[in-house]
C-alpha positions, 0 to 999 in steps of 0.5 A, spaced: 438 409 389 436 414 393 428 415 396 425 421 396 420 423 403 414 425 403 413 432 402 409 433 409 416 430 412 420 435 409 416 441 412 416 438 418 424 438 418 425 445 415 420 447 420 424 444 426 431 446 423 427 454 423 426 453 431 432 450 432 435 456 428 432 461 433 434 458 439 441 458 438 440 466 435 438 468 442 443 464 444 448 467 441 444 474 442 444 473 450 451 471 451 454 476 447 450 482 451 453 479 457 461 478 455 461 484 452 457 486 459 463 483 462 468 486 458 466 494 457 464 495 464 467 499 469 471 495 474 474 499 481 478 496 486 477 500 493 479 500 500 485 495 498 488 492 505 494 487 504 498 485 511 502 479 516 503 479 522 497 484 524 493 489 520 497 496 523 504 494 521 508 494 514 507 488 511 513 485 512 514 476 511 517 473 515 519 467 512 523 463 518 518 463 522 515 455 523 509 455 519 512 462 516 507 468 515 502 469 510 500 474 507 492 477 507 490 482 501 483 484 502 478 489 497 472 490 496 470 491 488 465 495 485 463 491 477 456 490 475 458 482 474 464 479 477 470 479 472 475 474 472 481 477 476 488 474 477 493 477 482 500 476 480 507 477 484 512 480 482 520 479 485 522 487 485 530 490 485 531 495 490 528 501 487 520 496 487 521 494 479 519 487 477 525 484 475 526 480 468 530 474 470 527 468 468 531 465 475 527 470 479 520 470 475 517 465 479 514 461 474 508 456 475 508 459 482 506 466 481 499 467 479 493 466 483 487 465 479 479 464 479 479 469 485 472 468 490 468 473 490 462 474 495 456 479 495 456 485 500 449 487 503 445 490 497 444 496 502 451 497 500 453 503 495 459 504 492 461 497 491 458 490 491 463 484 492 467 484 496 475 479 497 480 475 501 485 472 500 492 468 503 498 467 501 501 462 500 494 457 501 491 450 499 488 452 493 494 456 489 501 454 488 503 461 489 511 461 493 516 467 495 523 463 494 526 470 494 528 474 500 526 482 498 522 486 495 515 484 492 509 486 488 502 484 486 497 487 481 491 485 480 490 484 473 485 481 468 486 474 467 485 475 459 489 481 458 494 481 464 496 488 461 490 490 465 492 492 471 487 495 476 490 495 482 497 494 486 501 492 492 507 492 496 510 489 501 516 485 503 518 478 504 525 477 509 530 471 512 533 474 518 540 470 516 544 477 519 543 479 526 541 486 527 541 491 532 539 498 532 537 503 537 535 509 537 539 516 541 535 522 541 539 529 539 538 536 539 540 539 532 546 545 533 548 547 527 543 554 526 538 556 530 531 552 529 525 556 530 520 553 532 525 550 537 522 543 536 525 542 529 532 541 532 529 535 536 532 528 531 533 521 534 540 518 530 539 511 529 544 505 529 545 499 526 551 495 528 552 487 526 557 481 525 556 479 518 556 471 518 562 467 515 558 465 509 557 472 506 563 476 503 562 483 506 564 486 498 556 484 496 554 488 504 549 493 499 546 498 504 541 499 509 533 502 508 529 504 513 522 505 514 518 509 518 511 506 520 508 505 513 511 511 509 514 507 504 515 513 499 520 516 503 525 510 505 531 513 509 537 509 504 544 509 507 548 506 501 557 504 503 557 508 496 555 515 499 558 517 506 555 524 509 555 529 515 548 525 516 549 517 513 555 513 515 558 507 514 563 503 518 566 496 516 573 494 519 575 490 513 572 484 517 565 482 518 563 487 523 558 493 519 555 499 521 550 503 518 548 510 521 542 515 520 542 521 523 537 527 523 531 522 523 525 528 525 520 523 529 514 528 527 507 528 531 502 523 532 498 521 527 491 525 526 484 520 525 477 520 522 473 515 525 467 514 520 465 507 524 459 510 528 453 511 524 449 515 529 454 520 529 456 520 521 449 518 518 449 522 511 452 520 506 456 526 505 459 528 511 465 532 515 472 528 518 471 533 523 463 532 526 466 537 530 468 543 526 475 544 522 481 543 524 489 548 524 496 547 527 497 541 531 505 543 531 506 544 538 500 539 541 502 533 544 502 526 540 495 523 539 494 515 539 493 512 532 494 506 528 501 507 526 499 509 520 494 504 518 487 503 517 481 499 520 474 498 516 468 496 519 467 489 517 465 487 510 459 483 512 455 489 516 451 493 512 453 499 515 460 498 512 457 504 506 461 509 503 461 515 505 464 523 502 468 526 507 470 532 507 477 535 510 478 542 512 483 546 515 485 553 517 493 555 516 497 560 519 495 567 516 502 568 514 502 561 511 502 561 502 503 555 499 499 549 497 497 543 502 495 536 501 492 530 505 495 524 505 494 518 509 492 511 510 487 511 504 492 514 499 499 510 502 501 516 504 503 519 497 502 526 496 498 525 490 496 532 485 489 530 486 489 530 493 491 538 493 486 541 498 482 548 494 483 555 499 477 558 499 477 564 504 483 561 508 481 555 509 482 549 505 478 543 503 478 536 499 472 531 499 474 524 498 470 517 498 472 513 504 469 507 507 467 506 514 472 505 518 478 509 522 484 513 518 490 515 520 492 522 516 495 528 516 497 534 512 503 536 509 505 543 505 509 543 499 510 548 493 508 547 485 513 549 481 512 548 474 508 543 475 511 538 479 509 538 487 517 540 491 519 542 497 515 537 502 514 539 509 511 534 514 511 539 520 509 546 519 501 543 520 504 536 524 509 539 529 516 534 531 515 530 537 520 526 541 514 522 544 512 520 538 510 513 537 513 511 530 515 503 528 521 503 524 523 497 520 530 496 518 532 492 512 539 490 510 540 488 503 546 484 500 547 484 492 546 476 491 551 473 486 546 467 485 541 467 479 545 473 476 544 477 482 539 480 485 537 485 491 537 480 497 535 482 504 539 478 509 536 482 516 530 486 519 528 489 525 522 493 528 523 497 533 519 502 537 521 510 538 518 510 544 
């Protein structure tokens, strides 16, 4: 039997249904205006720091210390809403491609998620939230089981393809003993003008391969100095030259030899940090005037290629437009381009200086803070940069304060064979 309502009733429910109707439409109004908000908007990563044992070294872990290193990895991110952001660590073969290998993909243990963001002073232009993150830590999963080479991307948590930022580092075990050292030599082989370009060191690393590694799979040698990661010295068993040698006496003593490492100059620096001195938001690297030659000036003190920012938290810590200039030697012609701590010390077509009347210039966004950088010439030659040369505007110093960091790589066998480091050394050229 079915009942019939009264008609007062039944407006009465039709009325609530409308009103019921609307709330849920401006819902769904509302929430699509702040995900597509969330989705369309620009998101920039700047002033990427990641780093062990101290901000001014490679980052390099060490996993046999007790408790072993962790890695630091800071930014500050310029989005109108905080995004969901995931950092991914990626084991990487010796040329720094992540490697496929399930064995080696570090599955359920390589991804950071939820990323904790907090807010930077309003007064702040340039960006708004600001991260810190250790790894490994009590809140993520995330492990280095490999000894060698990693990445991180920082990723959207949806569509990890999406890959804003990235960083490289490496995590090592010392199970072989190394001992480098340095010597310093006098090039003879031509007649060097500026006679400073003769001055090299030669660096040596000797070592007994311990009697669980077989000495076939004793790969090569790399060798970083200070921070330039793009320019590793390689010394493969493969290729013996006149200026890479390598000595094995059939049993388990090695040696790998670099010859020809020019030591370079001293860094130069911008100093941003004092806000008196730089108090407009466009400003020169050099309050003083524009800079020339350093080739035959002595080594300045820096941060081993490195960058310090002014702490997050202050709201002097803005962003500012620094100009760099500088004035070559009249008979110079080529192309010059700044390269630093800010850039990874790449010689990118985008940080090409512009000449105008001999003097060259580029401006670029910087946070308050301290840099290393320096100037280098090159040639472009069908569109491809050529012919770099780190010392025609730096000069080449042996009292130059440079960190080299040694690897020695091994071709593990295990999980189908992957690019192991079995040693590292730090050591100082002066």
């Amino acid at each position: 039997m079915f009942h019939i309502l009264p008609l007062s009733v039944l407006k009465f429910l039709i009325s609530e249904r409308d009103i019921l109707f609307k709330i849920i439409k401006k819902f769904f109004a509302v929430w699509l205006l702040l995900t597509a908000s969330l989705w369309s908007q620009e998101i920039e990563i700047k002033s990427l720091k990641y780093y062990t044992a101290d901000e001014i070294s490679l980052p390099v872990m060490e996993l046999d210390l007790s408790p072993p290193q962790t890695l630091k990895i800071e930014f500050d991110l310029n989005a109108n809403v905080i995004p969901n952001l995931n950092i991914i660590f990626r084991f990487c073969d010796i040329d720094w491609n992540p490697v496929d290998n399930i064995f080696l993909l570090n599955i359920g243990q390589n991804t950071s998620y939820n990323l904790d963001f907090e807010r930077l002073p309003t007064i702040i232009e340039g960006a708004r939230y600001h991260y810190k993150g250790f790894f490994p830590n009590n809140k993520d999963v995330v492990s280095f089981p490999f000894s060698g080479k990693w990445m991180f991307f920082i990723a959207d948590s949806y569509d990890t393809s999406v890959v804003y930022e990235t960083g490289r580092f490496y995590a090592v075990r010392n199970d072989v003993n190394l001992k480098s050292t340095l010597k310093r030599e006098q090039l003879e082989d031509k007649t060097y003008f500026p006679a400073d370009l003769a001055k090299v060191f030669n660096l040596t690393t000797n070592f007994d391969l311990p009697e669980e590694f077989t000495p076939s799979f004793v790969n090569y040698l790399e060798i970083i100095e200070n921070k330039k990661l793009d320019d590793a010295v390689i010394v493969d068993r493969q290729f013996n030259t006149n200026t890479r040698q390598f000595y094995w006496n059939g049993a388990k003593k090695f040696s790998f030899i670099a010859r020809d490492l020019r030591p370079g100059n001293g860094y130069r620096q911008v100093d941003l940090r004092d806000f008196n001195i730089f108090n407009r938001k466009d400003v020169n690297a050099k309050f003083d005037g524009i800079e020339y030659s350093r080739f035959f000036k002595k080594p300045n003190p820096n941060l081993k290629g490195s960058f310090l920012l002014t702490n997050y938290k202050s709201e002097f810590a803005d962003y500012l437009n620094v100009t760099f200039s500088i004035r070559p030697p009249e008979e110079f012609t080529g192309s010059i381009f700044l390269t630093g701590a800010f850039n990874h010390w790449r010689i990118l077509p985008h940080y090409e200086m512009k000449p105008i009347n001999g003097l060259y210039s580029i401006t670029i966004p910087l946070k308050r803070g301290i840099y290393d950088y320096q100037y280098v010439t090159a040639d472009i030659i069908n569109e491809k940069i050529v012919n770099e040369d780190w010392f025609y505007l730096e000069g080449n110093n042996w009292d130059t304060k440079n960190e080299y960091s040694v690897f020695l790589f091994y071709n593990d066998p295990q999980y189908g064979g992957y690019d192991r480091i079995t040693g590292y050394q730090k050591l100082m050229s002066r």
